[in-house]
N, C-alpha and C positions, 0 to 999 in steps of 0.2 A: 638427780640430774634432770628428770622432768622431760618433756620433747624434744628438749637440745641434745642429746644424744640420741635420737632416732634421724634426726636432719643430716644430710651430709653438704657443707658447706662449699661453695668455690673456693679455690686458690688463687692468690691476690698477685699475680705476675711480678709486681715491682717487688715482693719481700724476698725471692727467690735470691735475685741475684747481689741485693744488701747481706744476705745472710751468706750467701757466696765468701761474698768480700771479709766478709768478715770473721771467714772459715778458714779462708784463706791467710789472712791476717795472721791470726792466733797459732796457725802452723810452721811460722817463720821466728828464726832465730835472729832476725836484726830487720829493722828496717827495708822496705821495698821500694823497687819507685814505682809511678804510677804505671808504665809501660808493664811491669812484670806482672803488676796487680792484675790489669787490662787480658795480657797473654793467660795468668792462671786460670781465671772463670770467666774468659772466651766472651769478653765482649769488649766493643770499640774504647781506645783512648779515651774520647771525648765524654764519652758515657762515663766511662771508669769514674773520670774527677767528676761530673756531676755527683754519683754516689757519696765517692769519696768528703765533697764539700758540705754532701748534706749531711755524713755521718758526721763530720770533722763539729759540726755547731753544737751536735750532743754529746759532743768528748768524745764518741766511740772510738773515732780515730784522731789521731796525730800526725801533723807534719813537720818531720825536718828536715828540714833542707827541701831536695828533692824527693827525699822517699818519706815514707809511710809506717805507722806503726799500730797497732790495738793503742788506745786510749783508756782515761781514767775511769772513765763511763761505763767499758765493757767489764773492767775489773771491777768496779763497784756493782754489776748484776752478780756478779760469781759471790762476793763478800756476802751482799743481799742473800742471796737463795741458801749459803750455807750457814748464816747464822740462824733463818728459817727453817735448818736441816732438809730443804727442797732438791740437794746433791748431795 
């Protein structure tokens, strides 16, 4: 590991509340709308869909309709990591 493990790094504000979202996601049994999304990890509507937009281009999420879903994207990290035995 070399000096990289002696450094202690910042914390990158915007990953916080992407991984939020996205925690959030994974722990719903159907589809959310963007308001619930918003209310779960406690930040504005407007912000919410900006997230949401930006995950939505790398498949992490899904839009139907109104609501929201994990995408093909976050299930292909899981496929990824276990066929790597990394979970």
């Amino acid at each position: 590991m070399g000096s990289e493990a002696k450094k202690s790094y910042r914390r990158i504000k915007a990953v916080t509340p992407t991984l939020e979202i996205l925690i959030f996601l994974a722990n719903q049994r159907e589809p959310v709308s963007g308001q619930d999304i918003a209310d779960g990890v406690n930040l504005k509507y407007d912000t919410t869909l900006c997230y949401l937009a930006s995950l939505e281009d790398f498949k992490f999420v899904e839009k139907i309709g109104e609501h929201w879903e994990l995408g093909m994207g976050a299930a292909m990290l899981d496929i990824e990591l276990l066929q790597n035995g990394d979970i």
